[in-house]
C-alpha positions in Angstrom: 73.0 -2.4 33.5 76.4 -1.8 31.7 79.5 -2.2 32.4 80.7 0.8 34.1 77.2 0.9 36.4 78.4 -2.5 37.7 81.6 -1.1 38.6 80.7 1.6 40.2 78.3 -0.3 42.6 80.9 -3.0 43.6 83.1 0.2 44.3 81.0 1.9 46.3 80.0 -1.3 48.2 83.5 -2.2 49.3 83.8 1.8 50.1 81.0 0.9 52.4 82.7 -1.8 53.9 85.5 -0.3 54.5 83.9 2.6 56.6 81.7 0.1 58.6 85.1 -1.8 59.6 86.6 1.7 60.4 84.0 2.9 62.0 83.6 0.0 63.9 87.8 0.3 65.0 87.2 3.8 66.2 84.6 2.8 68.4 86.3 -0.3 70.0 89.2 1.8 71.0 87.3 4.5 72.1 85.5 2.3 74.3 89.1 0.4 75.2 90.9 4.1 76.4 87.9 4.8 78.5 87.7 1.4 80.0 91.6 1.6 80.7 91.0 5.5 82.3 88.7 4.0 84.9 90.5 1.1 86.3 92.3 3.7 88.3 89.5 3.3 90.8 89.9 0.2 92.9 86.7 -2.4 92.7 86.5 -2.3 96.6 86.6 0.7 98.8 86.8 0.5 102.4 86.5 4.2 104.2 85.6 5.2 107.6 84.1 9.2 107.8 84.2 9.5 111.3 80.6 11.5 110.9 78.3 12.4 113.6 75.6 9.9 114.4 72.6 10.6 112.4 74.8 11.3 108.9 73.1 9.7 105.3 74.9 9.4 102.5 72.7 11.2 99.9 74.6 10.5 96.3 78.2 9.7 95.8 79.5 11.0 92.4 83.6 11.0 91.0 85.4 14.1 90.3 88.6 13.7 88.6 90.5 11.6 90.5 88.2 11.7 93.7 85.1 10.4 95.0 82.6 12.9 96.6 80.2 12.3 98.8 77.3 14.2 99.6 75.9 13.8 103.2 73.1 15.3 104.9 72.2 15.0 108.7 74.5 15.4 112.3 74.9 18.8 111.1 74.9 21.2 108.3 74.9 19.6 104.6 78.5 19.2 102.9 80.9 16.9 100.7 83.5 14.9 101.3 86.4 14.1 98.8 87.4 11.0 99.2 90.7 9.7 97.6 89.5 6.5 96.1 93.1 5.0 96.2 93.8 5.3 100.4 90.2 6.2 101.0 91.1 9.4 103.0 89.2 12.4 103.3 91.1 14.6 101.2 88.6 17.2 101.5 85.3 18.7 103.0 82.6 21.5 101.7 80.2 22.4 104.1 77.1 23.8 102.5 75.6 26.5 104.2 71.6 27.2 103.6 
């Protein structure tokens, strides 16, 4: 191998590098903004629905800044949105079959 061969492999291997600890950046604060996003939501929730007896929670799912609630049984299906902060009801969607 010559000279300029030799350079050009130390070149690209630092180019390389460089990309690998750039890439590696983007990712961390990538992960970092969505971690920060999600801290909006308190780690304990405490909500009373006031539901008839007989009511399952079937999934719970966040929209936005909202928790919904999907619950089945003591009547017709629907969703509540819950505001995760005061634990309201901020809203309800019945779902008619």
């Amino acid at each position: 191998m010559g000279d300029g061969a030799l350079r050009a492999l130390k070149i690209a291997a630092i180019g390389m590098a460089v990309l690998i600890v750039l890439g590696t950046s983007g990712l961390f604060v990538v992960m970092m903004k969505r971690g920060a996003s999600s801290s909006s939501v308190p780690a304990n929730l405490a909500a009373v629905l006031d539901e008839p007896a007989g009511t399952r929670i079937m999934g719970i799912a966040v929209v936005q800044d909202r928790l919904a609630v999907q619950l089945q049984g003591g009547g017709v299906d629907r969703v509540l949105l819950v505001d995760p902060r005061t634990g309201a009801v901020a809203g309800r969607i019945s779902l008619v079959r």
